[in-house]
C-alpha positions as CSV (number, residue, x, y, z in Angstrom):
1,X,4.0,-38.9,-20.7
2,X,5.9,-40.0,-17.7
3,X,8.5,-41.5,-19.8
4,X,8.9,-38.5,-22.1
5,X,9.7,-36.3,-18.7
6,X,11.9,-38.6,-17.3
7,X,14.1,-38.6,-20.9
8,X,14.1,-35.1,-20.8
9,X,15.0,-34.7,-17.1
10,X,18.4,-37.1,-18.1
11,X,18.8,-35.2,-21.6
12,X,19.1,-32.0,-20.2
13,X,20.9,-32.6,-16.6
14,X,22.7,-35.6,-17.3
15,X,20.3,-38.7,-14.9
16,X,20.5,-39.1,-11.4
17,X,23.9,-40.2,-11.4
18,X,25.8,-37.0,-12.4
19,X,24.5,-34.2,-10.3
20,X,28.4,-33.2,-10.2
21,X,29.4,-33.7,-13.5
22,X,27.1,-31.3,-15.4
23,X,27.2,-28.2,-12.8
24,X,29.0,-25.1,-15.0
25,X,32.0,-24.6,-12.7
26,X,33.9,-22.1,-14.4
27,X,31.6,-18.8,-14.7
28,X,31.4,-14.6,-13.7
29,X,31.6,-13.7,-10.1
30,X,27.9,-12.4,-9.2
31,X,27.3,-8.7,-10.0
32,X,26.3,-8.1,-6.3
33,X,29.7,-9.2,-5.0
34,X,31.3,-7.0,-7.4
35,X,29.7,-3.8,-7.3
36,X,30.8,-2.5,-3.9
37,X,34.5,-3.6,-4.2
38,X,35.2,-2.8,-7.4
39,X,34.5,0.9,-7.0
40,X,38.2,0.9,-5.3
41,X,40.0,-1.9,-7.3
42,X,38.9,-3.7,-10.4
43,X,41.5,-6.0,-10.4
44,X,40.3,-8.5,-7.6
45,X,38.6,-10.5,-10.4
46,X,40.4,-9.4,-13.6
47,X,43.5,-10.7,-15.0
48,X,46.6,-8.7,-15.3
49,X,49.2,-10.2,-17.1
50,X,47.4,-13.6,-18.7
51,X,43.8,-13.9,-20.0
52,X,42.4,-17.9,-19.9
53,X,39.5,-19.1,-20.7
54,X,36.4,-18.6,-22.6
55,X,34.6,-16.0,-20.8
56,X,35.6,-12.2,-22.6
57,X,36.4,-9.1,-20.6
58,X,35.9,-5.6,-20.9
59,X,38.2,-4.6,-23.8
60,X,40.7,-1.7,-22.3
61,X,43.9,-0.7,-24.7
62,X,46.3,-1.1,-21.5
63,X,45.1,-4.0,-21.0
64,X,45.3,-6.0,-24.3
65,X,48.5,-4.8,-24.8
66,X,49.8,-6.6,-21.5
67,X,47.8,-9.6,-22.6
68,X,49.3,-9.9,-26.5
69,X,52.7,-11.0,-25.0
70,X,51.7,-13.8,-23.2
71,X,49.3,-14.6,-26.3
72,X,52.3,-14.9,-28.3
73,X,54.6,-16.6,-25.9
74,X,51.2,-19.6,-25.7
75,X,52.4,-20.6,-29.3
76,X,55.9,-20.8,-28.0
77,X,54.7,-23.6,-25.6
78,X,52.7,-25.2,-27.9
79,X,55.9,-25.6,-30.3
80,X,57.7,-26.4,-27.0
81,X,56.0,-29.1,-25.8
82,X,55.4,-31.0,-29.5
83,X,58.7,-30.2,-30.0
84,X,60.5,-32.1,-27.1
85,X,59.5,-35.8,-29.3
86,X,61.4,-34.5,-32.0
87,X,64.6,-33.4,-29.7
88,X,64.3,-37.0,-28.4
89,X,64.6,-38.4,-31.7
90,X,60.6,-39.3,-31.9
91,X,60.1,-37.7,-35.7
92,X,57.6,-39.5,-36.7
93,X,54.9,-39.0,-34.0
94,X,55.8,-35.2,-33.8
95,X,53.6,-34.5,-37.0
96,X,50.6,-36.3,-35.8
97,X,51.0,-34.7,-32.3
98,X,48.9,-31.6,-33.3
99,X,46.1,-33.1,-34.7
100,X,46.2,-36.0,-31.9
101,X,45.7,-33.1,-29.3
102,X,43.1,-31.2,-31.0
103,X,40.8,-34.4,-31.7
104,X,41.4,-35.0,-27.9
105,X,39.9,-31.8,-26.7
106,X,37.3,-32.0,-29.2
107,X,36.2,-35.5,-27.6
108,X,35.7,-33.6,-24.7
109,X,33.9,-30.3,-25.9
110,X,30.3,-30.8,-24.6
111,X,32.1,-31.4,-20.8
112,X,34.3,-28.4,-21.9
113,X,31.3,-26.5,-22.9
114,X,29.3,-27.7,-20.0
115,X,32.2,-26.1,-17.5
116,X,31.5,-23.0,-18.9
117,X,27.3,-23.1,-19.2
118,X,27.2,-22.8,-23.1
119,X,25.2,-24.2,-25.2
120,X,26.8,-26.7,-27.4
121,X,24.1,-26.6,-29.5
122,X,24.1,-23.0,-30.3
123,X,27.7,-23.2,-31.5
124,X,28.4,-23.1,-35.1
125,X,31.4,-24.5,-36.9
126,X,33.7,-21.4,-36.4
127,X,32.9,-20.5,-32.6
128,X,33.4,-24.5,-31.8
129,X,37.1,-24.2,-33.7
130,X,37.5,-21.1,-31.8
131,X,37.0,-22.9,-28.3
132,X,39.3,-25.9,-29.5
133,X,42.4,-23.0,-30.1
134,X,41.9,-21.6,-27.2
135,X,42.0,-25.0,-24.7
136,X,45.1,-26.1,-27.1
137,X,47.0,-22.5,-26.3
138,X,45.9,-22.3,-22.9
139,X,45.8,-25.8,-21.9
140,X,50.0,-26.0,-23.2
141,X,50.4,-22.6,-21.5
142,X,49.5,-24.2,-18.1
143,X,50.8,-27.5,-18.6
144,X,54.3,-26.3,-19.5
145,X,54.2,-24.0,-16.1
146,X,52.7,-27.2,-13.9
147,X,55.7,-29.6,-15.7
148,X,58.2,-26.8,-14.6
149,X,56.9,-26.6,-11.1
150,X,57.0,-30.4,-10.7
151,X,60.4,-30.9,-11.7
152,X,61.1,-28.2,-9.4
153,X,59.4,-29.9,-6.4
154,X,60.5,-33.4,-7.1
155,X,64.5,-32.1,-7.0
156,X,63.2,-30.5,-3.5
157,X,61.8,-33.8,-2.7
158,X,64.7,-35.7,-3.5
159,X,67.0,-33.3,-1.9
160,X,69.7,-33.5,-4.5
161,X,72.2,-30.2,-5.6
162,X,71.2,-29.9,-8.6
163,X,73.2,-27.8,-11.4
164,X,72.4,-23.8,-12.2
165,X,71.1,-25.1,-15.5
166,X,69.4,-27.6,-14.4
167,X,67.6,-25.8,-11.5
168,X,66.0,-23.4,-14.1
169,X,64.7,-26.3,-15.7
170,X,61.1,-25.7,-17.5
171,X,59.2,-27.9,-19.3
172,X,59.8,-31.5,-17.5
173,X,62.7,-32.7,-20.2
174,X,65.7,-32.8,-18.8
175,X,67.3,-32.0,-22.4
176,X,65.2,-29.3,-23.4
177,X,64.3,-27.5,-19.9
178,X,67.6,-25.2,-19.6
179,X,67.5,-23.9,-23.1
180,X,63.6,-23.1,-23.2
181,X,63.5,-21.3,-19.8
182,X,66.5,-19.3,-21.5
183,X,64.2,-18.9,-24.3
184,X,61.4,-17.9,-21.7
185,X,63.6,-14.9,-20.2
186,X,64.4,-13.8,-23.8
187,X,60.8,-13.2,-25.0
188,X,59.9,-11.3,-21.8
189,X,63.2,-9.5,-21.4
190,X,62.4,-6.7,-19.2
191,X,59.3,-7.8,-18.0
192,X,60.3,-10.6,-15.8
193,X,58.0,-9.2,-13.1
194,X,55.2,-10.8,-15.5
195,X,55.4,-14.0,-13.8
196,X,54.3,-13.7,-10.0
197,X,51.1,-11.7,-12.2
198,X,50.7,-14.7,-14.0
199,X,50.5,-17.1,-11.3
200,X,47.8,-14.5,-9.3
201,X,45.7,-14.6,-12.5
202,X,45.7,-18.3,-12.9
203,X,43.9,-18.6,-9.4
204,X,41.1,-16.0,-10.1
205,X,37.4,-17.7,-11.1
206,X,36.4,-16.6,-14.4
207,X,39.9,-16.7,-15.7
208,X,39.9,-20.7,-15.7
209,X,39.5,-23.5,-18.2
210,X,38.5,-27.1,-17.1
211,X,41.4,-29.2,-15.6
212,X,40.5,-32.1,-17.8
213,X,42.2,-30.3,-21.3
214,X,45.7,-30.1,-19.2
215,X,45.4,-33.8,-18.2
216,X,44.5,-35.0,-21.9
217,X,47.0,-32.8,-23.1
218,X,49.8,-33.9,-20.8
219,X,48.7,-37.6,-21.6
220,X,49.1,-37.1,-25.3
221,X,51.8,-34.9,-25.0
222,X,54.2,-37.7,-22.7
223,X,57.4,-39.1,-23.9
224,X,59.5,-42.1,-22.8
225,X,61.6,-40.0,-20.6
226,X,59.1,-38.5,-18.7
227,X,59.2,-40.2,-14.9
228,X,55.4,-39.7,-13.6
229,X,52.7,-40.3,-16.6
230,X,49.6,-39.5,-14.1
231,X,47.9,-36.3,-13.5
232,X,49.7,-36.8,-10.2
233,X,52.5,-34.6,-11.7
234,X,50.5,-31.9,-12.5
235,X,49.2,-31.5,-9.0
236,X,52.5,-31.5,-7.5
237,X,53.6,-29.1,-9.7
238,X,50.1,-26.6,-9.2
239,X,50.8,-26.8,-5.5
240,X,54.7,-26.4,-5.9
241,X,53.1,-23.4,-8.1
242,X,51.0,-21.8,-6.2
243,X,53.3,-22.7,-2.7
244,X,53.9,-19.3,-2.2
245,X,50.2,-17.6,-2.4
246,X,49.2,-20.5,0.3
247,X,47.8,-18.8,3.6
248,X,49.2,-22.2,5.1
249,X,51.9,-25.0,4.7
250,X,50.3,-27.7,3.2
251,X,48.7,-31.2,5.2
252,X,51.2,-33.9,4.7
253,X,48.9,-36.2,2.9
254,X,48.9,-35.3,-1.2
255,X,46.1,-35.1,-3.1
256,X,45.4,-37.3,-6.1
257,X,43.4,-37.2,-9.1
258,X,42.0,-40.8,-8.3
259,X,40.7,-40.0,-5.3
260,X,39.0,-36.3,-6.2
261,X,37.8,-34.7,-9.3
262,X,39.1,-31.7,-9.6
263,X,37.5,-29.1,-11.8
264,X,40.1,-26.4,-12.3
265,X,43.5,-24.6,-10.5
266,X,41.2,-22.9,-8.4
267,X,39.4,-25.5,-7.3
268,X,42.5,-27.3,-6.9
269,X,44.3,-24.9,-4.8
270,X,41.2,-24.9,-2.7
271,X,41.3,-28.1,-2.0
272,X,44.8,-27.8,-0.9
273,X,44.1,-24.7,1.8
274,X,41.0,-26.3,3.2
275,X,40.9,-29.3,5.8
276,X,42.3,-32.4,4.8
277,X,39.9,-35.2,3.6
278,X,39.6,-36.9,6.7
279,X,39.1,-34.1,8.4
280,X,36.5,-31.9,6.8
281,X,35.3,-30.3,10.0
282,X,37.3,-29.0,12.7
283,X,38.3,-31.6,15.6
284,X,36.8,-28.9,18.6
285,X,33.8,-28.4,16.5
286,X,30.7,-30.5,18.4
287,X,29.0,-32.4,16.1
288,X,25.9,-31.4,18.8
289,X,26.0,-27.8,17.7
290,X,24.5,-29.1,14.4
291,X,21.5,-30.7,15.7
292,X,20.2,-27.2,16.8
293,X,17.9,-24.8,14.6
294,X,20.1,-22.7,12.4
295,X,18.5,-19.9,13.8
296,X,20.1,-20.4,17.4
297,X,23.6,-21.5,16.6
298,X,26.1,-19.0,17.4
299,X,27.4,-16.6,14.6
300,X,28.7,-13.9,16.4
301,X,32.1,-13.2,18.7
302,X,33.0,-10.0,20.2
303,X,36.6,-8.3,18.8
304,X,39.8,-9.0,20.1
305,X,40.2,-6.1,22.5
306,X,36.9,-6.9,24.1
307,X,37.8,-10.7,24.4
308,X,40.4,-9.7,25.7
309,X,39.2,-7.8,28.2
310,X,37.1,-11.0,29.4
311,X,40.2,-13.0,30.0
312,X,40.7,-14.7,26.3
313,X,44.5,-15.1,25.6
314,X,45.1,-14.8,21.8
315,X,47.8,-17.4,20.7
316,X,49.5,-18.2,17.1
317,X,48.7,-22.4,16.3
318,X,52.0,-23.8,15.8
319,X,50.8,-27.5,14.8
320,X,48.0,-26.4,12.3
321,X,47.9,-28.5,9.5
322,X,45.6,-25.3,7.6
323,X,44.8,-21.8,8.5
324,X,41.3,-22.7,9.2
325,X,42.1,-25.0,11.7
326,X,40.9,-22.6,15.2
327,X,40.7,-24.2,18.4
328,X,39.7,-22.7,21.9
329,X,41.1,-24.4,25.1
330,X,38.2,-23.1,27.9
331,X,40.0,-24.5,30.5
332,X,42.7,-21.5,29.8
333,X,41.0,-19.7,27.6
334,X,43.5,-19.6,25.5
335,X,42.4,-18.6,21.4
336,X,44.4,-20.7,19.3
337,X,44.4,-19.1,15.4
338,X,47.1,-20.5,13.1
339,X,49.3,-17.5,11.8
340,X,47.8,-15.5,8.7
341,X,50.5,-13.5,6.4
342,X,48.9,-10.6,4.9
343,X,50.1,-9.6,1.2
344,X,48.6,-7.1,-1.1
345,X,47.3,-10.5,-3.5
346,X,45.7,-11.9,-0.2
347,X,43.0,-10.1,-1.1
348,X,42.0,-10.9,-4.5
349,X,42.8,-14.5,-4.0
350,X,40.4,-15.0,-0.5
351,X,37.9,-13.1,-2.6
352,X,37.9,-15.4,-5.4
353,X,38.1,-18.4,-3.1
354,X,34.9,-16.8,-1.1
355,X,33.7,-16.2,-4.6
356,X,34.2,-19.7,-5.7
357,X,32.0,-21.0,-2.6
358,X,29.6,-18.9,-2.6
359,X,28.6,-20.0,-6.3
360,X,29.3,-23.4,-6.2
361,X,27.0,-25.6,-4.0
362,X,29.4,-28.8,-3.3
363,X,31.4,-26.8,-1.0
364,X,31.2,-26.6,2.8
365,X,31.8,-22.9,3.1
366,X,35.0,-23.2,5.4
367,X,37.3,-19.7,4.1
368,X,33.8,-17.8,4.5
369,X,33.3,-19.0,7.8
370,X,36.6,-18.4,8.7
371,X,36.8,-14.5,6.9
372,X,33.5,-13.7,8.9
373,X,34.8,-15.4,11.9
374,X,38.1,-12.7,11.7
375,X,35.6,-9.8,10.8
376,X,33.7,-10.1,13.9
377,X,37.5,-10.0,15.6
378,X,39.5,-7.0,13.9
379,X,37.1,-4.2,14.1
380,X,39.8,-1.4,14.9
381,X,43.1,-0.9,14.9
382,X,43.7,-1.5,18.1
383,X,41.8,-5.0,17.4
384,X,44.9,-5.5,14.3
385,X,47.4,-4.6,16.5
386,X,46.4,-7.3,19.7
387,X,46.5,-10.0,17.0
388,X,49.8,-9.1,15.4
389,X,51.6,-8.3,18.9
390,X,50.0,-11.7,19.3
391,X,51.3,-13.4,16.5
392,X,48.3,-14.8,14.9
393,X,48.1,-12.0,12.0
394,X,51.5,-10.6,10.2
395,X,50.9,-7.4,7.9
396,X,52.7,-7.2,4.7
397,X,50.8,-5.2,2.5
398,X,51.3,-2.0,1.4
399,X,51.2,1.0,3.5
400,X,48.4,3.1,1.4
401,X,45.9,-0.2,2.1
402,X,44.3,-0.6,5.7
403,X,45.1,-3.9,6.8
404,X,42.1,-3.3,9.6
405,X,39.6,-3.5,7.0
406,X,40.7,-6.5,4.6
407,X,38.0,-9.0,6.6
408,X,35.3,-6.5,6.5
409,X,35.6,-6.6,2.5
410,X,35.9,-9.7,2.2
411,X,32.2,-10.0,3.4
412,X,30.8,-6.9,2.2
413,X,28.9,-9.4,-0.1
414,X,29.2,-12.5,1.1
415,X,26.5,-14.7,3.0
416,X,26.8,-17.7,5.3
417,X,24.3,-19.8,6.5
418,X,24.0,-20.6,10.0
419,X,24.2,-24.8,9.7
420,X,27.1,-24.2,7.6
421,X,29.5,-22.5,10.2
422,X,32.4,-24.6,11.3
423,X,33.1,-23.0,13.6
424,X,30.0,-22.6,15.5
425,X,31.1,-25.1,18.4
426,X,34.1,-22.7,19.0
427,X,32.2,-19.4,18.9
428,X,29.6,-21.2,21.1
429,X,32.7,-22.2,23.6
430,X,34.5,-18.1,24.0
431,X,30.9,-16.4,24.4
432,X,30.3,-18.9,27.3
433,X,33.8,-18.5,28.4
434,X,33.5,-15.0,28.0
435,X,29.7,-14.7,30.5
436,X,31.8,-16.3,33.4
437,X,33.4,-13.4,35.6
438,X,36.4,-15.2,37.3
439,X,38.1,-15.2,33.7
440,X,37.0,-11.2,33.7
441,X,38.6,-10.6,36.8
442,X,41.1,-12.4,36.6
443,X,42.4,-10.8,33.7
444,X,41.4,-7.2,34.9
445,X,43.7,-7.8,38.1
446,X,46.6,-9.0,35.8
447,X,45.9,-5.6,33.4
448,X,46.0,-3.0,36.2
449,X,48.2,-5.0,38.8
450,X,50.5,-6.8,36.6
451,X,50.8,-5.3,33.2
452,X,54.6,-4.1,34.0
453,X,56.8,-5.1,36.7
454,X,57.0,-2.1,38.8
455,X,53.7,-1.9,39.2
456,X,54.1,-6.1,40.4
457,X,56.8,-5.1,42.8
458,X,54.8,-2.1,44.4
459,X,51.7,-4.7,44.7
460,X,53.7,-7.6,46.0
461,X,55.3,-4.6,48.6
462,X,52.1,-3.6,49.8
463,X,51.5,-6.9,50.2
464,X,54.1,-7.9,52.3
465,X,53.9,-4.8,54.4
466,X,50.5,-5.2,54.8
467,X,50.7,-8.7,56.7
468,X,53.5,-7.5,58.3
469,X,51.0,-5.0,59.8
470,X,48.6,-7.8,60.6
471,X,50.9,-9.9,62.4
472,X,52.6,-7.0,64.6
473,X,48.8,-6.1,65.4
474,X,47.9,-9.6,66.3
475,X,51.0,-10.2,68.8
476,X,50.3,-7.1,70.3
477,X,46.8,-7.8,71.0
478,X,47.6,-11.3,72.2
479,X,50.4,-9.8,74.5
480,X,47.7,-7.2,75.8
481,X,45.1,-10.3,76.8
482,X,47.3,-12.7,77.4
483,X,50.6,-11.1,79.1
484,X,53.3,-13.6,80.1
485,X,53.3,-15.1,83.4
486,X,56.0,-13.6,86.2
């Protein structure tokens, strides 16, 4: 009987081996964390221009009409990418491309599957055929956007002037690339706008397909004049993507497919915002703050203007390698928060990357540490406005959306748990800074005396006069008990 459990145990979850590999990683955002934001915008989790993936959404006429363009241009890419062998006079693998591709993705239909949570099992003949169309169109959609982006970033790399032409380049063939992003701006003439949509949508959670279809896809779809045949190229070219929706340049050290399995673009680009490797927890954070009881680690900081008040100096982090990366200096009490652009897709993207950790267990909850963190700090305007005059937070959005409240969404719905706060050690360090008084005094003589300089100049007067004072008071009273001798 033992026996027959243990088989079952490695049927069903895959051994002991592969606790990873088996998770679902691609799935809906929890109803709880929808319900209260979605009452004011339903696209923080939705698509808007591009629909991936397996997972179906609530059918609206607007909606599918926006998506049957892209649908159509997916077959274009298809057509584009098989097509490039036969441009570089390959004829005679071109017609066994298609059906090379599909049986690819099919060899990887129960991990596919898995991704998603579905039963393979329960899948007849026409759903399974269904699944395989819809990695092929979406897996070439994304793969001939990643092979764009990486040609772009390796001529940025390389530093050379390229050509008008070339510089539009699209599909990673240096034959093909002007003519088929030509063909791009044709289909969607007049709706150019489309793209900067499209690369929002690819980064929401349940509007992904498993990273693996665009690596076997670009393996089987790579001819001889391709430079890079690893999956190498298709991370460059998601974070040359995706460069411009990054809170945060980028740490200088790449990441590879060899050294981390990554599941999807989300996951990818979450990688890419977080710490690097070797640093997965921030360099002030005490390793002896973990050894406490969750219960009495520190989770709370006052806001800005009361920190403030206690003699914290706010400062922008100018040699951040990622905007989670907060340091406090007690010795000056000096705040140190790398700078944080605010744009109307901020929010829908930290939401799905809050979403993304909040469902999926092999994360160390970092961006919702780091969104509760700024919660407890912009509680007011006047909070909003000590951090931008500061430096550390720059509003972009629109003018009809409060930027005061964008943390305080975020976490409407979102939990952390006390041993997995990173920045416990520097929460710990400003409420002890903040208990001393000399810091609180000293910065309530700079505010009154020393906030402009007239007010300096009348102190530094009254000053002056009064020790003048003293010293004409203490010659006269040494002349009057000491007189000088006749």
């Amino acid at each position: 009987m033992e026996q027959d459990l243990k088989r079952l145990v490695v049927e069903k979850y895959g051994g002991p081996n592969q606790p990873e590999q088996r998770l679902p990683t691609i799935y809906r955002v929890p109803g709880e964390m929808k319900r209260r934001y979605e009452e004011g915008n339903s696209y923080s989790y939705l698509p808007v221009a591009v629909q991936i993936g397996l997972l179906p959404y609530p059918r609206q006429q607007s909606r599918d009409e926006d998506y049957r363009v892209l649908e159509l241009y997916k077959w274009r890419c298809v057509r584009s990418l098989i097509g490039r062998h036969h441009l570089l006079q390959e004829p005679t693998r071109t017609p066994e491309l298609l059906r090379r591709c599909l049986s690819a993705i099919n060899g990887f239909l129960p991990r596919i599957l898995a991704s998603y949570n579905f039963d393979a099992e329960a899948l007849d003949v026409g759903q399974r055929h269904v699944v395989l169309g819809t990695m092929l169109l979406d897996g070439c959609f994304i793969l001939r956007r990643l092979l764009k982006f990486a040609r772009i970033a390796s001529q940025e790399q390389s530093g050379a002037k390229a050509s008008s032409s070339s510089s539009r380049s699209g599909t990673g063939s240096a034959s093909s690339g002007g003519q088929d992003d030509d063909e791009d701006r044709a289909v969607l003439f007049g709706r150019c706008w489309v793209w900067s949509f499209v690369t929002c949508d690819l980064l929401l959670l349940e509007n992904q397909i498993p990273f693996c279809v665009v690596q076997k896809l670009f393996h089987q779809l790579l001819t001889r004049t391709d430079a890079d045949d690893t999956s190498d190229v298709l991370v460059a070219g998601a974070l040359r993507l995706f460069s411009s929706l990054r809170p945060r340049k980028l740490y200088s050290s790449p990441i590879s497919c060899r050294d981390v399995h990554v599941h999807h673009l989300l996951h990818l680009f979450y990688l890419s915002v977080g710490f690097p490797p070797d640093a997965a927890a921030a360099p002030d954070d005490d390793p002896s703050e973990h050894l406490v009881p969750p219960s009495e680690l520190p989770q709370w900081i006052p806001c800005a203007r009361e920190l403030e008040e206690a003699g914290v100096t706010f400062r922008p982090r100018k040699d951040a390698t990622s905007f989670l990366d907060v340091r406090f200096a007690g010795h000056g009490g000096v705040l140190e928060i790398p700078e944080l652009q605010l744009y109307d897709y901020s929010e829908p993207l930290f939401r799905n990357l809050i979403a993304f950790e909040q469902t999926y267990p092999y994360t160390r909850g970092h961006v919702t540490a780091y969104a509760v963190f700024m919660d407890c700090l912009v509680t007011s305007p006047e909070d909003m406005r000590l951090l931008h005059l500061s430096g550390v937070l720059v509003n972009h959005m629109n003018r009809d959306r409060d930027p005061t409240g964008f943390f305080s969404r975020l976490c409407s719905e979102a939990h952390l748990a006390a041993d997995r706060n990173y920045l416990a050690g520097v929460i710990g360090e400003v409420n002890r800074y903040r208990r001393s008084r000399w810091p609180r005094w000293r910065a309530a003589l700079v505010r009154n005396y020393f906030s402009n300089p007239w007010v300096a100049t009348s102190l530094a007067a009254a000053v002056i006069l009064l020790a003048l004072t003293m010293m004409q008071s203490f010659f006269a009273a040494y002349a009057y008990f000491k007189p000088p001798k006749q």
